[in-house]
C-alpha positions as CSV (number, residue, x, y, z in Angstrom):
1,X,16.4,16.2,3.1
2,X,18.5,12.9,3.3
3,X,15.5,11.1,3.9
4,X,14.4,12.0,0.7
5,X,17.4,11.8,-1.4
6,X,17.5,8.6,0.1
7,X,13.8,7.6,-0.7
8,X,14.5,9.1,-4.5
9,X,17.2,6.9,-5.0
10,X,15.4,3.6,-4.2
11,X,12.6,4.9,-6.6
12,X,15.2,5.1,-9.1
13,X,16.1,1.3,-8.9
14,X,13.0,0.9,-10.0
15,X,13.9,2.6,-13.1
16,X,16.8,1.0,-13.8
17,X,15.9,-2.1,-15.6
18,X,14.2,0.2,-18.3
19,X,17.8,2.2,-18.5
20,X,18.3,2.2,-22.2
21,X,14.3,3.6,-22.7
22,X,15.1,6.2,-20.3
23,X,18.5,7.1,-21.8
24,X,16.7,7.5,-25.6
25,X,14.0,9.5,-23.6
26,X,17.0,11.7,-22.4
27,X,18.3,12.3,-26.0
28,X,15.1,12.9,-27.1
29,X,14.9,15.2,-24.5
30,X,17.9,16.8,-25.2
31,X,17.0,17.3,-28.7
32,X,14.3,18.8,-27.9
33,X,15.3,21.2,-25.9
34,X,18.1,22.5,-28.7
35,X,15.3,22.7,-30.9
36,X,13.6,25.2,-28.4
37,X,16.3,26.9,-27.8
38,X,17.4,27.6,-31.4
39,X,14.1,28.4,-32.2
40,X,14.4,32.3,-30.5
41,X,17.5,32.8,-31.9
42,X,15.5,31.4,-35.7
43,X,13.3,34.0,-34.9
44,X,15.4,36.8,-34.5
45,X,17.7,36.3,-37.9
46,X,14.9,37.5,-40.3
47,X,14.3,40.8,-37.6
48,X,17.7,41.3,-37.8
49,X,18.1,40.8,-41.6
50,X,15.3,43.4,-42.3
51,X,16.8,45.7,-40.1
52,X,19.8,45.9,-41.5
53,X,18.2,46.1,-45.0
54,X,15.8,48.7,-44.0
55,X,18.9,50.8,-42.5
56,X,20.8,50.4,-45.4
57,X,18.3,51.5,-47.7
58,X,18.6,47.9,-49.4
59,X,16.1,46.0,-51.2
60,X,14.7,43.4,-48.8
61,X,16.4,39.6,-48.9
62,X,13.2,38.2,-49.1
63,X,15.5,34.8,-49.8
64,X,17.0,35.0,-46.8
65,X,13.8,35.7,-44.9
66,X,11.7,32.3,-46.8
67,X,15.2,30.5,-45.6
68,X,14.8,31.1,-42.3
69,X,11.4,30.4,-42.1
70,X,11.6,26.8,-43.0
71,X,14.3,26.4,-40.6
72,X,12.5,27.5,-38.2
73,X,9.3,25.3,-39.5
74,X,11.5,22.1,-39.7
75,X,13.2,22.8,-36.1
76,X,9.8,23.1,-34.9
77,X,8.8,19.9,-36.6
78,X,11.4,18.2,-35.1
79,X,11.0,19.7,-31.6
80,X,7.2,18.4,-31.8
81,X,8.1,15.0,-33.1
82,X,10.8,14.3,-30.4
83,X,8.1,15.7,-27.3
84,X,5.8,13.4,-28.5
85,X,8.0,10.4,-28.9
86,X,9.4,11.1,-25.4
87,X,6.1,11.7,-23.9
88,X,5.4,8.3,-25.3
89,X,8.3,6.2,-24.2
90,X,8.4,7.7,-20.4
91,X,4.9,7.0,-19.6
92,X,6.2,3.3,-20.6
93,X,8.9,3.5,-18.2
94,X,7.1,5.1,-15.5
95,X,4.2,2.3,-15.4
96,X,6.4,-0.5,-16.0
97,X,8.7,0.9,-12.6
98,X,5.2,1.3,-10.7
99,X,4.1,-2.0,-12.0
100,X,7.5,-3.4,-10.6
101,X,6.9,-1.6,-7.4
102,X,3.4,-3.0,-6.7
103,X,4.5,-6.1,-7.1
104,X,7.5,-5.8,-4.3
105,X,5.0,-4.2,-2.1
106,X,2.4,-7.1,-2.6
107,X,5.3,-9.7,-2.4
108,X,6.4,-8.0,0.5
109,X,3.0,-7.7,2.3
110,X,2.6,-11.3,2.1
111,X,5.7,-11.6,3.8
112,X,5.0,-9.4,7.0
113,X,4.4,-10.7,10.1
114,X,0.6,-10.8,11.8
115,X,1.6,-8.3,13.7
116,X,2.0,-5.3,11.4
117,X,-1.6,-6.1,10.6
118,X,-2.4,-5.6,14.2
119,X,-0.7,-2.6,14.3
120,X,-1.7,-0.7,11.6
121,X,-5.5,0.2,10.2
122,X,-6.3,-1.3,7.2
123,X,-7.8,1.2,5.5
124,X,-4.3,3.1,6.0
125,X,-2.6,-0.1,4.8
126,X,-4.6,-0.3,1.4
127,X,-3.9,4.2,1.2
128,X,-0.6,3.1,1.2
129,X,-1.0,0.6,-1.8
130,X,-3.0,2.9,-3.6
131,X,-3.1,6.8,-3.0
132,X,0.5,6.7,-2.5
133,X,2.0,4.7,-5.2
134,X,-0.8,6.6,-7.5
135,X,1.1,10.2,-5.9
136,X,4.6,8.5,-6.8
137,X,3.6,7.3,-10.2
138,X,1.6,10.6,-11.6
139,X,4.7,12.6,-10.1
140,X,7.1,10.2,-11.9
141,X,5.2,10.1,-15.2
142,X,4.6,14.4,-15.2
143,X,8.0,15.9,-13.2
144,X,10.9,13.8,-14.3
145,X,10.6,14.7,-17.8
146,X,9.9,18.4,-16.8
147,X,12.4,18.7,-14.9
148,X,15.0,17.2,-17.4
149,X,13.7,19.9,-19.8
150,X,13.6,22.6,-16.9
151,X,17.5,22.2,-15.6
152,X,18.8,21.4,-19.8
153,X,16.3,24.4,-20.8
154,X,17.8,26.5,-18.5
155,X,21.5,25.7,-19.7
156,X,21.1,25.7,-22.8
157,X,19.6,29.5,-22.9
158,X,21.9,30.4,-20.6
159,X,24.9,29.6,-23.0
160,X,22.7,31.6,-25.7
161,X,22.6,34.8,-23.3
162,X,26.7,34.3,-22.7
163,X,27.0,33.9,-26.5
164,X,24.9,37.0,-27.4
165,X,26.1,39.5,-24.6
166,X,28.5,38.0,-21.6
167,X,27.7,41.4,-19.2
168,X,24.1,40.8,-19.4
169,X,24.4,37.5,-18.9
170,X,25.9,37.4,-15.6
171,X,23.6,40.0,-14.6
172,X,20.6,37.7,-15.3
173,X,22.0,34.8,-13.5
174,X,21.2,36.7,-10.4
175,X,17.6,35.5,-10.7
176,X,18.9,31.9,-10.5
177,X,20.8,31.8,-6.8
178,X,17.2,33.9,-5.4
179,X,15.2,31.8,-6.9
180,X,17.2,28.8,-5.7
181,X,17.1,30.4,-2.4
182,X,13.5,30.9,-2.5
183,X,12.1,27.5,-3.4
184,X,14.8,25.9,-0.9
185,X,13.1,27.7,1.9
186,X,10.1,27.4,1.3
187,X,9.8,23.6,0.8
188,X,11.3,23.6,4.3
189,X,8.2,25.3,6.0
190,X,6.1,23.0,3.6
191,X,7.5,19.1,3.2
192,X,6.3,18.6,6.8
193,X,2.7,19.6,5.7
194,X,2.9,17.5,2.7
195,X,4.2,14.3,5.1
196,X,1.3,15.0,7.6
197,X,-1.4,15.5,5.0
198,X,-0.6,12.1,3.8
199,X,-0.6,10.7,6.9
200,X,-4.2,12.4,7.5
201,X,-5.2,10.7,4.3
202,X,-4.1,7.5,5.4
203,X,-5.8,8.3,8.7
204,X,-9.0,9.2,7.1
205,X,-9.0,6.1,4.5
206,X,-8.6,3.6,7.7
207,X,-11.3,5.8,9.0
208,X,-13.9,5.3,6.3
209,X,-13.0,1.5,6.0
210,X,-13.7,0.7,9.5
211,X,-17.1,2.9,9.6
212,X,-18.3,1.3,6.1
213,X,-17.4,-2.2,7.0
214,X,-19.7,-2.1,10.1
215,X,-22.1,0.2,8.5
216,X,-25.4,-1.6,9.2
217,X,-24.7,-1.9,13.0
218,X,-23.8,1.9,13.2
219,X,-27.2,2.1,11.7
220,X,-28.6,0.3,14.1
221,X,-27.5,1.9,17.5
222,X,-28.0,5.4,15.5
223,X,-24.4,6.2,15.4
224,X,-24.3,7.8,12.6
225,X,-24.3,11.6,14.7
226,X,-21.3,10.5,16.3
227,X,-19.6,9.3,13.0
228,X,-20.4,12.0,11.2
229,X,-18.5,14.2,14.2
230,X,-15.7,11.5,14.3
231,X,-15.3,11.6,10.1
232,X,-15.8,15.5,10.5
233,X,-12.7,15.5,12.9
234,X,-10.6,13.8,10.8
235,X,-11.4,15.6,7.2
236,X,-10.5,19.0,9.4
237,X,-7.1,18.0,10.4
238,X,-6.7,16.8,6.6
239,X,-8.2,19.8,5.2
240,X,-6.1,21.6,7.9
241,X,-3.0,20.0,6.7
242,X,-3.4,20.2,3.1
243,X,-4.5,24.3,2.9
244,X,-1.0,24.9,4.7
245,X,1.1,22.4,2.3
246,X,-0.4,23.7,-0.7
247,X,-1.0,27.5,0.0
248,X,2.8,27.6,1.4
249,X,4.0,25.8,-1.7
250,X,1.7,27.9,-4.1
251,X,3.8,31.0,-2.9
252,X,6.8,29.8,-4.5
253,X,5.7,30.3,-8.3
254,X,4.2,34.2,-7.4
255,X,7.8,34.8,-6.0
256,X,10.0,33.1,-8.0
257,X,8.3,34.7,-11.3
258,X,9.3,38.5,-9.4
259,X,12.8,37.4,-10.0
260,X,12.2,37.0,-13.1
261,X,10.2,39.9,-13.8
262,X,12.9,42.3,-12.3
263,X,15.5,40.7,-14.4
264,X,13.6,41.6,-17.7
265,X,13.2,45.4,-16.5
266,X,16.7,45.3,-15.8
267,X,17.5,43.7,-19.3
268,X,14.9,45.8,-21.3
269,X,17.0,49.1,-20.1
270,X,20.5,47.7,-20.5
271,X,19.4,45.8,-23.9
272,X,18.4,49.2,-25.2
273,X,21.3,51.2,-24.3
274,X,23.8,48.5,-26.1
275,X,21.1,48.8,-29.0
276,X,21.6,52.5,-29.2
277,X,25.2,52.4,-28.8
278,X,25.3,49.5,-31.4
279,X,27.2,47.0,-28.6
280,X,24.0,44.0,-30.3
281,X,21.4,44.4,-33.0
282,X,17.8,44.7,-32.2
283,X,17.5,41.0,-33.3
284,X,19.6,39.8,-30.6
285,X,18.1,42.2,-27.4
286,X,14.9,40.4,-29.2
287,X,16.5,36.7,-28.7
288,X,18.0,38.0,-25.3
289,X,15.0,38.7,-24.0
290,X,13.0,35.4,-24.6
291,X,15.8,33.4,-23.2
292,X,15.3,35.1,-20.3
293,X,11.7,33.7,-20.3
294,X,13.3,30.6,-21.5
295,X,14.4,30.6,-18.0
296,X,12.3,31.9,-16.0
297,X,9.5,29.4,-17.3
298,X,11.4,26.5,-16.5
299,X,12.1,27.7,-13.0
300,X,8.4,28.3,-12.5
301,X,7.5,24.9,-14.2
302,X,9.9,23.5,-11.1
303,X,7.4,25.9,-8.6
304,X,4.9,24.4,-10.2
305,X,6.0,21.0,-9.5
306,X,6.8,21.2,-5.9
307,X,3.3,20.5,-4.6
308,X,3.6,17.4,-6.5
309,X,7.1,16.9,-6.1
310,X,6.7,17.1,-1.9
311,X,3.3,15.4,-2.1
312,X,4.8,12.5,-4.0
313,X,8.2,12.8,-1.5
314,X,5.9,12.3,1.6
315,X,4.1,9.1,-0.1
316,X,7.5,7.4,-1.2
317,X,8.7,7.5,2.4
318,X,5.6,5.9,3.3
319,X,5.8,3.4,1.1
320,X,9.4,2.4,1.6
321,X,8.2,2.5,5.6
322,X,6.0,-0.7,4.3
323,X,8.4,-2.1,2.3
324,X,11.1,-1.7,5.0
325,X,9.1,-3.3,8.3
326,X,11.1,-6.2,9.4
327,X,9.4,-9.8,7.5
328,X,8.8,-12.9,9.4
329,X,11.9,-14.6,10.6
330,X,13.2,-17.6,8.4
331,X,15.2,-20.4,9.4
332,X,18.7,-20.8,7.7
333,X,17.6,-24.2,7.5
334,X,14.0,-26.0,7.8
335,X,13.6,-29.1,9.1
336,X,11.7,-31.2,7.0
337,X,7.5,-32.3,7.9
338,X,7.7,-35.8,9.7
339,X,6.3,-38.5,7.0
340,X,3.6,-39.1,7.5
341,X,2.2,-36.7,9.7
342,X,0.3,-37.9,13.1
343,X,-0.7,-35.3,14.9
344,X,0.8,-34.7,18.0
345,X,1.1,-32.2,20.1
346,X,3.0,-30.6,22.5
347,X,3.3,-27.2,24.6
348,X,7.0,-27.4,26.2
349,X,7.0,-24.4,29.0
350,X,5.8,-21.8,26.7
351,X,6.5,-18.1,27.6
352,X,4.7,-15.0,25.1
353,X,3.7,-11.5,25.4
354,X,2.7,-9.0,22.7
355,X,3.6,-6.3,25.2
356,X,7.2,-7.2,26.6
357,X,5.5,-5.1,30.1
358,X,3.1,-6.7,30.0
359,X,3.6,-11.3,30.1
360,X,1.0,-12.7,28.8
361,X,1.8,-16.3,28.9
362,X,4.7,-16.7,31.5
363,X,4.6,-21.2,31.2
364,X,2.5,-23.3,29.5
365,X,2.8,-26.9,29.1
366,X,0.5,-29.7,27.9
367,X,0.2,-32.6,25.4
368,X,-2.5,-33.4,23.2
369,X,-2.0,-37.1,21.3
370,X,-2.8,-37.4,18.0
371,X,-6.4,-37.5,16.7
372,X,-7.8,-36.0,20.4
373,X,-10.4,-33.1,20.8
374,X,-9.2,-30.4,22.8
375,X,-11.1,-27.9,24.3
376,X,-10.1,-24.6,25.0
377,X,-12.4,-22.7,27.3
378,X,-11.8,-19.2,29.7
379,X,-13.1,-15.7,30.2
380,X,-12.2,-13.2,27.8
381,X,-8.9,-12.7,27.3
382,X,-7.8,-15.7,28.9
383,X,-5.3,-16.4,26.1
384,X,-7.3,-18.7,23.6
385,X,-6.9,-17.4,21.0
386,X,-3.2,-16.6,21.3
387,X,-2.6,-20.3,22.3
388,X,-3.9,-20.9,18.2
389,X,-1.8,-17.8,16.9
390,X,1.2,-19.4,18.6
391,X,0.0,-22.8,17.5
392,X,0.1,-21.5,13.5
393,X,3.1,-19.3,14.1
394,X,1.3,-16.2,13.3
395,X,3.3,-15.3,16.6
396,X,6.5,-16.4,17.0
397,X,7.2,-17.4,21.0
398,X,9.6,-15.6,23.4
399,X,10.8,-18.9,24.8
400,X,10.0,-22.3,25.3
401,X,8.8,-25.1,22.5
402,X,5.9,-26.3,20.0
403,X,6.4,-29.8,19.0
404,X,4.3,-31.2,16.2
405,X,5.2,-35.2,16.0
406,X,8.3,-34.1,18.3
407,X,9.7,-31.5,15.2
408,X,9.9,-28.0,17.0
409,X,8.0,-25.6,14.9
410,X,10.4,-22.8,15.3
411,X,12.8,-25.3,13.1
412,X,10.0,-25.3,10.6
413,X,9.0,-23.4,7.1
414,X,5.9,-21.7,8.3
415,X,4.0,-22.6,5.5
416,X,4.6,-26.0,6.2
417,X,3.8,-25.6,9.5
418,X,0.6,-24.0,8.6
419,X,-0.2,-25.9,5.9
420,X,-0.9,-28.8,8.4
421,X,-3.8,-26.7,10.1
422,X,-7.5,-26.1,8.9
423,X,-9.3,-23.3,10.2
424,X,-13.3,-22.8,10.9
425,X,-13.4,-19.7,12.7
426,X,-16.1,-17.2,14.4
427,X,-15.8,-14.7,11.6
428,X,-16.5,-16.5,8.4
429,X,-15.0,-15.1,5.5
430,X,-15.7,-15.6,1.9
431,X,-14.3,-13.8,-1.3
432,X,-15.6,-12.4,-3.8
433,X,-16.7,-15.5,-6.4
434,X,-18.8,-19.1,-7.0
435,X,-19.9,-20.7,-4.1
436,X,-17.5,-24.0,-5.3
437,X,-14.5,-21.5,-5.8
438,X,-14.7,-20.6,-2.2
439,X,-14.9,-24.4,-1.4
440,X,-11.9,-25.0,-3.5
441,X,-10.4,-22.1,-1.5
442,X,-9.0,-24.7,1.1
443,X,-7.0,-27.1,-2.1
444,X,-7.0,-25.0,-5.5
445,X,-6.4,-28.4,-7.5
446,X,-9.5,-30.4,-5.9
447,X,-12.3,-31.7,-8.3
448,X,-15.4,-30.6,-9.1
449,X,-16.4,-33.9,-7.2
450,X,-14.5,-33.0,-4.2
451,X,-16.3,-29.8,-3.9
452,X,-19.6,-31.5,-4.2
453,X,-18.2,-34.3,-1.6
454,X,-16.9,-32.0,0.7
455,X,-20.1,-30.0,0.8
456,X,-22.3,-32.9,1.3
457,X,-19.6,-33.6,4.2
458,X,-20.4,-30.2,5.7
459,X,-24.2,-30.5,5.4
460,X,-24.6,-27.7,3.2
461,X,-24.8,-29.6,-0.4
462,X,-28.9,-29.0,-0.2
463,X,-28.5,-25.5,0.8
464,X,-26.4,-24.5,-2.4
465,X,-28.7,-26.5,-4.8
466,X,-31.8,-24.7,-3.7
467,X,-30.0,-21.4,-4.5
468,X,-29.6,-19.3,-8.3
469,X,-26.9,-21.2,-9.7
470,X,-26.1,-23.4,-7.5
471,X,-22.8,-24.4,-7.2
472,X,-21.6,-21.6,-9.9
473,X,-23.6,-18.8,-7.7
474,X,-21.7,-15.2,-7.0
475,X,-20.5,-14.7,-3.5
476,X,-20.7,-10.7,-3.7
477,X,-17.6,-8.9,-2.0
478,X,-19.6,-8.4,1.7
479,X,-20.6,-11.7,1.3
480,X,-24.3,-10.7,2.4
481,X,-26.1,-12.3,-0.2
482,X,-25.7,-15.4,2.2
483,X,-26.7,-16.1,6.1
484,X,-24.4,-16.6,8.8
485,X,-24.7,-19.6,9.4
486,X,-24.5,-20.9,5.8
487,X,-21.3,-19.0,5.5
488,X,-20.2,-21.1,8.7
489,X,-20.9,-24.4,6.8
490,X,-19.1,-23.3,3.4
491,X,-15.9,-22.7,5.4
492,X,-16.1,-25.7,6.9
493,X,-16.3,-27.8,3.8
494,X,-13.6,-25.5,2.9
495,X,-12.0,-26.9,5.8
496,X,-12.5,-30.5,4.8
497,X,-11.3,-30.4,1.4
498,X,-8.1,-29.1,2.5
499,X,-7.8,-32.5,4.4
500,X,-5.9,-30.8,7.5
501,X,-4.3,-33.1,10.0
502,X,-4.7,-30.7,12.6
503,X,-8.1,-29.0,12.8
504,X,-9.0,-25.3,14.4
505,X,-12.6,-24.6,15.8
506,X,-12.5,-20.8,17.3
507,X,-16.1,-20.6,18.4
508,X,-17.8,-21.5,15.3
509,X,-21.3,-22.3,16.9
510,X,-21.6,-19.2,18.7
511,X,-23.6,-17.0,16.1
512,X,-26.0,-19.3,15.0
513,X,-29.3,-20.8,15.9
514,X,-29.9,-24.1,17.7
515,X,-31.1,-25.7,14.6
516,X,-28.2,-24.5,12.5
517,X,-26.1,-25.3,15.7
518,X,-27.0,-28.6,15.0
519,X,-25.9,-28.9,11.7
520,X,-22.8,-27.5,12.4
521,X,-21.9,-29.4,15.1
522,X,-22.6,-33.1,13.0
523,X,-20.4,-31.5,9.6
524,X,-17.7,-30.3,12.6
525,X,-18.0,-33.9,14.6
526,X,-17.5,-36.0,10.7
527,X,-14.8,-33.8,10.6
528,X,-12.9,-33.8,13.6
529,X,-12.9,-37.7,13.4
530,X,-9.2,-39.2,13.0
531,X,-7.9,-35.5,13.5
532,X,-6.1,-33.7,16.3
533,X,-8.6,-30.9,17.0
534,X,-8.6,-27.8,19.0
535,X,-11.9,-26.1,20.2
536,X,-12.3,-23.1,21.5
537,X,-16.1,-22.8,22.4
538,X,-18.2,-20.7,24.7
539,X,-21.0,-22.7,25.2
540,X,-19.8,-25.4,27.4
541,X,-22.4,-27.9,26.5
542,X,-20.7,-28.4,22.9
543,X,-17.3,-29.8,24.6
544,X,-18.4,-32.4,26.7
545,X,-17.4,-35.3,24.8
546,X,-13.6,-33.8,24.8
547,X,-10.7,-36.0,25.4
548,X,-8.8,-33.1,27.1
549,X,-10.2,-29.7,28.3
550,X,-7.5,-26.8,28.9
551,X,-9.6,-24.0,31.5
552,X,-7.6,-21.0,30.9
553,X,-7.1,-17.8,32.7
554,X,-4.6,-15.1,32.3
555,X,-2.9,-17.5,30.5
556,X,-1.9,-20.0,32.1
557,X,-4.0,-23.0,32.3
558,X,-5.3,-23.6,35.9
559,X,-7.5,-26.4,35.4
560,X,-7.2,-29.9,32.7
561,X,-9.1,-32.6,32.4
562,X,-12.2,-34.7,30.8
563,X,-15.7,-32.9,31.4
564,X,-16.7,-35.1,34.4
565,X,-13.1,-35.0,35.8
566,X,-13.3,-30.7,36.1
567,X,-16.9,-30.7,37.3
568,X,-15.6,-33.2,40.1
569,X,-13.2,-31.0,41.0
570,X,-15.7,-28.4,41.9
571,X,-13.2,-25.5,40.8
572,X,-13.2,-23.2,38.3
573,X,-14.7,-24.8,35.4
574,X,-17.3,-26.3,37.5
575,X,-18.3,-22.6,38.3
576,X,-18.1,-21.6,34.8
577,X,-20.1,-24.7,33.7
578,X,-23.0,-24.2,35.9
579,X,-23.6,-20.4,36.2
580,X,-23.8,-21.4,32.0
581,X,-26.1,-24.6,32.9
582,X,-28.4,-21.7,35.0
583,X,-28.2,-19.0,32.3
584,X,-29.5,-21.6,29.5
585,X,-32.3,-22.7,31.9
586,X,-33.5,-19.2,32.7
């Protein structure tokens, strides 16, 4: 329950720079609620009036009757008027708060740390950004007005029934206290339903977007039995969770409304008896007895809401759980990029884990001079990659240092840091757009000419004038409507035109042809020259030329050196090399 007192009130910052719409939707609110209540009472005068006339054997005050009837035409007027202008003005509110909240969770995603990523399925990620805010905002924009009008409803037909007949009034506030105590226990058995069916969804939507991201290779080794039993697993427990949440939440309404029902018996028989012995006026028992409705409808609007209400409760506490995950450490103060940048390099007894059971790299040292290739080979595993995540800073080390031109990167903005890499890597990706807006990708404000420069640089300027559009053609969202390899050569023009000073190969020959290998390696070779560069390869035979070659295993490096220098050596790269050298010739 604190928890989600606690989550509510964080919502309602989001509310508060809209205060003075939301306080004119409260008056209107208001007003329209004394409309409706005024409205039985309206009703009953012209009952009453007859009555008394008929009784008295007096000519009917037909006056008195039209009288009424326009007030209660013009408070119904009014009561219409301000719904609608409330209705209006909170849906305002409510989208500009989850507009606002969007925002700080797309400001805040950018600010996370790789890691999270790691962590956490994507597809639950983006159920997060979506479903979730989507549960908060339709709860937002359909309970907090009904709710207004359900707890000012309720007081304001109470203080009718006190005004008509004090005695039956307190009697009929017993339904309030059970019905209280009814929904209160209730939404106990049920809110942790409601937080584990989202969590299902979530689990589910990370589900889906793994299986329909690698759709075509579950195709191909027939998985589709196994997925289907996999998906089928995980719609159960949601289907499981979501019967229990809302069939345990749907009892609330069926009981709540006995209450109520048991208070108007009790009223109907009292109301009579002070009819007969003249205590109120037929008009009034009348009135009396649809403000009890007036509050028994408001308390079964609220037992109508829970679902919602608990439903939108479990997705807020997942989205604050995003928006409270610890950012990427900054500095207090960032030491400035040397002028001009060289390129050097420098590991300074390194020492990472992702696991802290579990070292990774215990103490790694070496020095790569500016505008060298180094080449970063080892088994899988090894630590290659995380030697380039620690490089960037998408990790942050546990000790140890990372000198760029001698300025320790820790000391440094990451972006600058990062904005002194380029990156062709294994997987290429491409976004949805022309084939020069993905070049551009790597410097927004380059040229037309650039993009056409860079791709000439990159070999692939003939490719993307023998295709629709050239230059202007759609990269669809999969990216599918172009090869691998061609992919491959856009991002490394996108590569070039970013003009890094240090430049990231992560196995970008290694699913490719020999021919397209080729190409590759002559756009990587034009630009790798004048930069620091770091390879990671696989196939050996693409390193040789390497100033420096890092062998890694476990990792720690175990082996450095210039091709012929390791094969002399006869250790492990010289095993690695040759049982490659014998695979190739097979």
């Amino acid at each position: 329950m604190k928890k989600t007192l606690s989550s509510f009130k964080r919502l309602m910052h989001y509310i508060d720079p809209y205060r003075g719409t939301f306080i004119l939707v409260l008056l209107l609110t208001i007003v329209t609620l004394l409309m409706n209540t005024l409205m039985p009472y309206l009703s009953g005068l012209p009952t009453t009036e007859i009555s008394r006339n008929i009784q008295q054997n007096e000519t009917i005050n037909f006056d008195y009757v039209f009288k009424c009837l326009v007030a209660i035409i013009v408070v119904g007027l009014i009561y219409s008027g301000t719904q609608l202008a409330s209705g209006w003005l909170m849906a305002n509110v409510v989208q500009s708060a989850m507009r606002d909240l969007r925002e700080d969770i797309e400001r805040k995603i950018n600010r996370l740390p790789v890691s999270y990523f790691d962590r956490n399925k994507q597809g639950n990620i983006l159920s997060r950004v979506t479903n979730d805010v989507d549960a908060v905002s339709n709860a937002m924009q359909q309970a907090i007005i009904k709710l207004v009008n359900a707890v000012l409803g309720i007081l304001f037909a109470i203080a009718m029934m006190f005004y008509i007949n004090p005695l039956m009034a307190v009697i009929s506030m017993i339904m309030i206290p059970a019905s209280l105590w009814i929904s209160r226990k209730i939404i106990q058995v049920s809110q942790k339903d409601f937080q584990s069916m989202q969590n299902a969804l979530g689990e589910m939507n990370g589900y889906v977007q793994e299986n329909i991201t690698g759709f075509s290779i579950l195709k191909l080794y027939g998985r589709e039995k196994e997925t289907a039993e996999g998906f089928h697993g995980v719609n159960h427990t949601l289907r499981r969770f979501g019967f229990r949440a809302n069939f345990v939440s749907s009892t609330m309404q069926p009981l709540v409304q006995l209450t109520a029902y048991a208070t108007y018996i009790a009223m109907a028989v009292l109301g009579s008896w002070n009819v007969i012995t003249g205590v109120i006026l037929v008009g009034q028992l009348q009135a009396f007895i649809q403000y009890i409705w007036q509050v028994s409808q408001p308390m079964g609007e609220i037992t109508q809401l829970s679902g919602m209400i608990q439903s939108a409760s479990a997705s807020t506490k997942r989205v604050f759980e995003i928006l409270d995950e610890l950012e990427e450490r900054e500095n207090e103060f960032d030491e400035p990029l040397p002028e001009p940048v060289s390129g050097d390099v420098v590991f300074d007894h390194v020492k990472f884990s992702y696991d802290p059971k579990k070292p990774l790299i215990e103490d790694l040292s070496f020095e790569v001079k500016a505008g060298e290739t180094v080449a970063i080979v080892g088994p899988t595993g090894a630590g290659k990659t995380t030697l380039i995540n620690l490089l960037m800073r998408f990790y942050d080390i546990d000790s140890g240092r990372i000198l760029i031109d001698g300025v320790n990167t820790q000391d440094m903005n990451r972006s600058d840091v990062r904005s002194l890499f380029g990156m062709v890597l294994q997987d290429a990706w491409l976004y949805e757009g022309t084939i020069a807006d993905n070049i551009r990708f790597g410097r927004l404000e380059s040229t037309d000419y650039e993009v056409v420069d860079a791709a000439k640089t990159a070999n692939v300027d003939h490719f993307i004038r023998t295709m629709p559009g050239g230059y202007e053609m759609k990269i669809n969202a999969e990216g599918d409507n172009v090869s691998l390899g061609q992919k491959q050569l856009l991002t490394i023009a996108r590569a070039i035109i970013s003009d890094p000073k240090i430049l990231i190969l992560d196995e970008a020959t290694s699913s490719v042809d020999t021919r397209l290998e080729g190409l590759i390696q002559k756009a990587m070779d034009r630009v790798m020259q004048g930069r620091t560069s770091f390879v990671i390869a696989h196939r050996l035979s693409t390193i040789r030329d390497a100033d420096l070659i890092l062998v890694m295993k476990e990792g720690q490096i175990i082996e450095h050196g210039t091709h012929e220098s390791l094969l002399a050596q006869g250790g492990f790269y010289e095993k690695l090399y040759n049982s490659q050298f014998s695979e190739e010739a097979e």
